[in-house]
N, C-alpha and C positions, 0 to 999 in steps of 0.2 A: 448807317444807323439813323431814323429817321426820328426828329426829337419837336415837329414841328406842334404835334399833336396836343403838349403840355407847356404851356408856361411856364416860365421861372418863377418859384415861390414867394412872397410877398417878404419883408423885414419881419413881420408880426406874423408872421403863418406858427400855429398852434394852437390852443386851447387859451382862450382867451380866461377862460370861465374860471381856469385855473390860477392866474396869473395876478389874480387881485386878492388875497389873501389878508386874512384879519390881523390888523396890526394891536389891536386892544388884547386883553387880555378875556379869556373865553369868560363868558355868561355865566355867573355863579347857578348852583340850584341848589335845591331847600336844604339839605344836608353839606352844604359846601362849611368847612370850617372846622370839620371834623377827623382834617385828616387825611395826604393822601393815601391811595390805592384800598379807598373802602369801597362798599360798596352795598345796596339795600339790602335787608331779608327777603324782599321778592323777588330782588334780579337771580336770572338763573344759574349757574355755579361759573362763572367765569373762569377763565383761566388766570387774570392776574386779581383776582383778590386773595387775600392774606388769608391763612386760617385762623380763623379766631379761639383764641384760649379756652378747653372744655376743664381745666382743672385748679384751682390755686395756685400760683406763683409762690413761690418760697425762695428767700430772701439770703439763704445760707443759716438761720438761725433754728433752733430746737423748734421741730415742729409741734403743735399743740396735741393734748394728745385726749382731749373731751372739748365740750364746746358747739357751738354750730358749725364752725367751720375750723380743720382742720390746718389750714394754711395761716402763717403770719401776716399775708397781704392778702387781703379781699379784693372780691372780683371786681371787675371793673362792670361798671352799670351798662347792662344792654340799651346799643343807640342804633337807629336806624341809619344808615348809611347810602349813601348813592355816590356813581361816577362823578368825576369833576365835568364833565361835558354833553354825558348822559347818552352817552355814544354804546351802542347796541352790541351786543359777545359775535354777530356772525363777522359783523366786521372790524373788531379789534381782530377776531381769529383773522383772518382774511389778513390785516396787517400783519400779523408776525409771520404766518407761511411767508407773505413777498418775500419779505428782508432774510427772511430765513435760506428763503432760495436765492434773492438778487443781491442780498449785505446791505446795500445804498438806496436810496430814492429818496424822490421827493413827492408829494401830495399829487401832483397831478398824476406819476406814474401809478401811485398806489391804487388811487382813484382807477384806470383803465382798466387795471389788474383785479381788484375784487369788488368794483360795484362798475361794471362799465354802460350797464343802462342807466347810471343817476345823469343827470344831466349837468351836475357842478360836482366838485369836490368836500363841498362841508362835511360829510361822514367820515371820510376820510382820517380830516385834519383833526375833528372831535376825539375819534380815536387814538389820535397820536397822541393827543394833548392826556386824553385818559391812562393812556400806555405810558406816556413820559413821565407823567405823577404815581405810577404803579411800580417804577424802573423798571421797564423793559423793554424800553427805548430812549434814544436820548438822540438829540440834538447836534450833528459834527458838528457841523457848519453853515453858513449865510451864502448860496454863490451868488455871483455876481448881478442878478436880476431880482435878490432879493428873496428868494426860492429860498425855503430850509431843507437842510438835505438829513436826514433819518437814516438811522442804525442800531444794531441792537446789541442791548447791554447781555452779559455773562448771561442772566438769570433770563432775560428773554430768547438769548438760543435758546437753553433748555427747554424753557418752555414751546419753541418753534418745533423743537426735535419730537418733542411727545404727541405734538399735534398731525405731524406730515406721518405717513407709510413707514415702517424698518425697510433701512435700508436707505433711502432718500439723500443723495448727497448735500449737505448746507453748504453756505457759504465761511468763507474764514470771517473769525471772530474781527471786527476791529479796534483798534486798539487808540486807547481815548487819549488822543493830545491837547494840547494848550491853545485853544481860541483858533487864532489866523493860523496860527502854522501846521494845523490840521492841513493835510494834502487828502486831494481825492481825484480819481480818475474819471477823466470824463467818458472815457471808452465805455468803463462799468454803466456809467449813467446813461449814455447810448444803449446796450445793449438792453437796460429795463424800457427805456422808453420805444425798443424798438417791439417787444415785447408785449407792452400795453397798447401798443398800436395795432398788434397782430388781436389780440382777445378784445381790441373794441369792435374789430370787423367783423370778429365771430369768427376768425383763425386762429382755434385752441382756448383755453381756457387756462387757470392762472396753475394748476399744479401738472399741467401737459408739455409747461416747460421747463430745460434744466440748463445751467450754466457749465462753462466750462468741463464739458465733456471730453474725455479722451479716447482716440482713437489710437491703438498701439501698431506700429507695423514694422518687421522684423528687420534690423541692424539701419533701422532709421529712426531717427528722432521723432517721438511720439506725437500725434496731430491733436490738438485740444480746440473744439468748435466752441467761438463764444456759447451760441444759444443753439437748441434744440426744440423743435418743437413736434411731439411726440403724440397723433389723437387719434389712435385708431381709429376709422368706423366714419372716418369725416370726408370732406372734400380733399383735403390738404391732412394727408396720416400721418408723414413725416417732412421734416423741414431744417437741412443744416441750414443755419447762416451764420456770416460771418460781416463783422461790422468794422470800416473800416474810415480811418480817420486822417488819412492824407501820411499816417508818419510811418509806411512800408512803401517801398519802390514796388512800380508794375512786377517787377518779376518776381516779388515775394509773394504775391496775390498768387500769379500763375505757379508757384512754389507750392505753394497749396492746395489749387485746385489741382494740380499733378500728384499730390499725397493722398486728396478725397479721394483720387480714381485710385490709384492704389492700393487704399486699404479695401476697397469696395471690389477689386479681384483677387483678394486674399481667399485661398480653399478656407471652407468650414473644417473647423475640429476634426480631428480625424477621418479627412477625405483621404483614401489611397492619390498617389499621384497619379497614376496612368487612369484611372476613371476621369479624375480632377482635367486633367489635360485634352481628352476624347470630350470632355464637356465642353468647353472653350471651343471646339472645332463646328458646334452647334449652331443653329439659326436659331432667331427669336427669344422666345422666355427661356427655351429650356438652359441655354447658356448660364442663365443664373443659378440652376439649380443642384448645385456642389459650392456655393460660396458663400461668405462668410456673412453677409451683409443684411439678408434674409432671417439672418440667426438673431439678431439684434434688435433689426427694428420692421415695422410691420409693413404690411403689403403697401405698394406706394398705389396699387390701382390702374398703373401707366405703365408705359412700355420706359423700360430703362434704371439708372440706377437710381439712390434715393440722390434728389433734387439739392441744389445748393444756391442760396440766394445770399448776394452781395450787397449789404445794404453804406452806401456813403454818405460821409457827412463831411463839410469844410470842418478841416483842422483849426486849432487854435489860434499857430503861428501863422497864421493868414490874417487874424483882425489885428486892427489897429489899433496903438495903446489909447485914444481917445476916440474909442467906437461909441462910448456913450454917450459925445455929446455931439454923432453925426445926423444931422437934420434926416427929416422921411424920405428924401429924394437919394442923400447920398445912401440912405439904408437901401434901398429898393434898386441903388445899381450895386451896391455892394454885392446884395443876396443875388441878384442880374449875374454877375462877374464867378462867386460862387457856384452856381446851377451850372453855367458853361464848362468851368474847369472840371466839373465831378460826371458831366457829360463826355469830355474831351479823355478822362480818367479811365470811366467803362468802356470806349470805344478801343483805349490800349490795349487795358486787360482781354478785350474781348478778340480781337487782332493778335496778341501773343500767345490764347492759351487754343486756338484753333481745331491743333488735334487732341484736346480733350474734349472738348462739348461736340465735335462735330462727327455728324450719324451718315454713317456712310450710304453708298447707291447701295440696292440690295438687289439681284436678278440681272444686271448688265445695263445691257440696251434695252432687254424686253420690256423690264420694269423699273421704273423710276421713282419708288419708293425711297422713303429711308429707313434704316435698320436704325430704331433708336433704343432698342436694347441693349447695343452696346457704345451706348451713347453716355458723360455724364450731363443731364437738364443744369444749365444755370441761368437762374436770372438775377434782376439787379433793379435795385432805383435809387432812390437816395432817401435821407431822414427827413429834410423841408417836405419833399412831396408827401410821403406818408402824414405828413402832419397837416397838409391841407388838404390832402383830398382824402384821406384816407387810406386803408391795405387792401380796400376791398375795393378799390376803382380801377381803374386805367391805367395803373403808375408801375407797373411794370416791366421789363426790355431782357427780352431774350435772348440769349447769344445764339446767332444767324439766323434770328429773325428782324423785319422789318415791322417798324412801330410798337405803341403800347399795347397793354395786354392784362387785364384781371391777372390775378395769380392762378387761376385754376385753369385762365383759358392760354397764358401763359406755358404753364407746365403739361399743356394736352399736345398731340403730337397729330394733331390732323393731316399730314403727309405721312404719315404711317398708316392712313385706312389701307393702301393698296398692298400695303404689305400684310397687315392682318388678313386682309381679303386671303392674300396667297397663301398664308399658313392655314386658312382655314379651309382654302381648298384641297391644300396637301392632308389636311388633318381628316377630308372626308374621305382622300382617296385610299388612304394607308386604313380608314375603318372599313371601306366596304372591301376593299381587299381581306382583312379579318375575317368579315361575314363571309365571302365567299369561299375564303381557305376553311372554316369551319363548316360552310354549308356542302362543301367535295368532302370533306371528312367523316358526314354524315349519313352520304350517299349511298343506298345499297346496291350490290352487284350480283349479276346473276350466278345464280345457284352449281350452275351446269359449268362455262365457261368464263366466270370472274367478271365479267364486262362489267361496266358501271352504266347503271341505269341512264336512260334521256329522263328528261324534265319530264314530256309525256309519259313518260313506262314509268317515275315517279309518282305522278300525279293520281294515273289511274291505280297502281298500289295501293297509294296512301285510299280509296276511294275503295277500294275493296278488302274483302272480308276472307276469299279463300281462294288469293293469289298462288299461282302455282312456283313464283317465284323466277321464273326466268326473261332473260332481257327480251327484246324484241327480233331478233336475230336470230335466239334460238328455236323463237315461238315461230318464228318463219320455216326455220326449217325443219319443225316437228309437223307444220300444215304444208309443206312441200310435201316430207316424206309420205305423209298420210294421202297425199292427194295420189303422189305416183302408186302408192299401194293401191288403193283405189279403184285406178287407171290401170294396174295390172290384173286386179281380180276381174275386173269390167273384160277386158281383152282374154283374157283364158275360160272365160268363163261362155263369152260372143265365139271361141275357138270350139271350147267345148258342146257348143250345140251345134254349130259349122260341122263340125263331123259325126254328130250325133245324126243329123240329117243327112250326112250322104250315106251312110251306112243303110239306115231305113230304106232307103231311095233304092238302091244299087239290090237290094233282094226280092224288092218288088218286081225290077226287072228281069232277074232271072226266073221266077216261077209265072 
């Protein structure tokens, strides 16, 4: 595995832009004081403003029963109202889908996930702060870089649920603790960041992905893919990945990538098994085409099954309790020392799980292709790179291949031209075979003796108008026999004057 290509990530690789964050208290605006989760008469119907009272309030006491107004409490006086932040309805909507789909994050993911052409996070954060004063979001926790981590209150599921597709799996509710002793998973928080990294590249968009996905497979423990990313029509249509944080042994990874291939040779719903089985015996695509996989999710565009990418990140119990007050130098061998091990990590992974990813010789000797249909594609990088260079660079490693790789150039199977070559020449010789069984079938034979027509006795046929109908054989020997008829009238007839003249002859001499 050749890793010479990329450098080890920096201590500070990420988003800088996000990482400075307002410590004051957000910019009042002209209706500030009025009360949170209000909102003006001209913003447009938001999802978290209140509905405001169309009737009298009554207080439990006898209501009036003349008068101008009917109610014992009067209305309260119409006020113009605006957000605490002044933060926009596409992207509060935009916050509540994330959290609705991811539970967790923090401003810079949210940021990736629904404005990822802004160039900083302030929208973001405005929204939150508007959403937090509206309850429908709140506040877990502080981690440890000062980042606030966001989730969503009861009344903002709801509101996330009416916003997304029927049908849309959220994520679970969380459930509100006391300050510090709020726990949170850093895995969850990897997998949105790994997420916003995919939709800042232009790898899917923020509701093309879904979490914790199940995959079910029969008298084995059901396989649940962190993230999904699911876009039809694109470069990258589908994408399991699975995000890993140093606290699974090598052979849980390969555990798994032996379960992906698995469920990915599961027959479709009601395949007979003897069709199911004659399928499997197939070359190329058609092999896939009695299995389950197809039924799911959408054409990958490539040869083989859908794709699995491994994305790693240093664990936890790998920093030091006083990482905060390690100078730049000891950061930058720190992050050094990390990159090796999660290099040294995919090299295992990719060494143990072999005869999964690996796409056999297809044709022997003659042909050296590979058959990567029945291949599963995985690649890998890690979460520093993604955050320095991006998902849409160079950063990632294909299992048995050398160096980096775009993800699309990655996942393309350029030692599979030769074999497509070859299906495509089998695929011409089986149609013209077709034509030609259809074109004997078409063929007509002669009248007299059944023969089947030559091309020529077709041709000229087809060119004429009051064909007699017979092959060329018979017309041989209809101008044979005519000829020898002919040839006998000719000679009986040379007979018949031959002695028509000696007759003549012979009476002359006797008188």
């Amino acid at each position: 595995m050749s890793t010479t290509s990329l450098a080890a990530p920096g201590p500070d690789d990420g988003d800088q832009a996000a990482d400075h964050h307002q410590t004051g208290q957000a910019k009042a605006s002209p209706g500030r004081g009025k009360g949170p989760g209000t909102a003006s008469a001209g913003t447009s119907a938001g999802t978290s403003v209140p509905a405001a009272a169309d009737r009298p309030v009554s207080a439990g006491q006898q209501p009036r029963t003349r008068g101008r107004s009917r109610g014992d409490n009067p209305l309260p006086a119409a006020a113009e109202v605006r957000w605490k932040a002044d933060s926009t309805e596409p992207v509060r909507r935009g916050v509540l889908v994330s959290l609705g789909l991811f539970q967790r994050a923090t401003a810079r993911e949210l940021w990736h996930l629904v404005l990822p052409g802004q160039r900083n996070d302030k929208a973001t954060r405005d929204a939150l702060v508007d959403l937090a004063a509206a309850g429908r979001v709140r506040e877990e926790l502080r981690l440890p870089d000062n980042r606030k981590l966001w989730t969503l209150t009861a009344a903002g599921r709801r509101e996330a649920a009416r916003l997304l597709p029927a049908g849309t799996k959220l994520s679970k509710l969380r459930t509100e603790r006391d300050g510090r002793a709020t726990a949170y998973s850093e895995h969850a928080l990897d997998v949105v960041a790994t997420a916003s990294l995919l939709a800042r590249a232009g790898l899917g968009h923020l509701e093309a992905f879904t979490t914790e996905v199940e995959h079910p497979i029969p008298h084995r423990r059901s396989l649940f893919t962190d993230l999904v990313l699911r876009d039809p029509g694109s470069d990258v249509p589908v994408l399991l990945v699975e995000v890993d944080r140093e606290n699974e042994g090598v052979g849980t990874l390969v555990e798994k990538l032996t379960s992906y291939r698995t469920w990915c040779e599961l027959p479709a719903k009601g395949t007979a098994k003897p069709a199911f089985e004659a399928s499997l015996r197939r070359r190329g695509a058609r092999t896939h085409g009695l299995r389950l996989w197809p039924t799911v999710y959408p054409p990958t565009g490539r040869e083989g099954l859908p794709p699995v990418a491994l994305v790693l990140e240093a664990g936890r119990k790998r920093d030091r309790p006083d990482a905060k007050r390690l100078t730049p130098q000891q950061k930058a061998e720190k992050a050094k020392r990390d990159h090796e091990r999660l290099l040294n990590r995919m090299t295992e992974v990719e060494t143990a799980s072999e005869d999964i990813w690996h796409a056999p010789a297809y044709g022997g000797d003659a042909v050296h292709a590979r058959d990567h249909h029945r291949a599963l594609p995985v690649v890998a990088t890690t979460l520093p790179l993604l955050r320095r260079h991006g998902a849409d660079a160079a950063v990632w490693y294909r299992f048995g291949r050398d160096g980096w790789h775009t993800l699309t150039d990655a996942l393309d199977n350029p030692d599979g031209d030769e074999l497509l070559a070859v299906e495509r020449a089998e695929a011409d010789r089986a149609r013209r075979a077709r034509e030609a069984a259809e074109r004997e079938r078409r063929r007509p034979a002669c009248r007299r003796c059944s023969a089947s027509f030559s091309d020529e006795r077709w041709e000229e046929k087809e060119r004429g108008w009051n064909d007699d109908g017979l092959c060329a054989g018979c017309r041989q020997a209809d101008a044979d026999r005519k000829a020898r008829e002919a040839a006998e009238r000719e000679r009986a007839a040379a007979e018949a004057a031959a002695a028509e003249a000696k007759r003549t002859s012979s009476w002359w001499r006797r008188s």
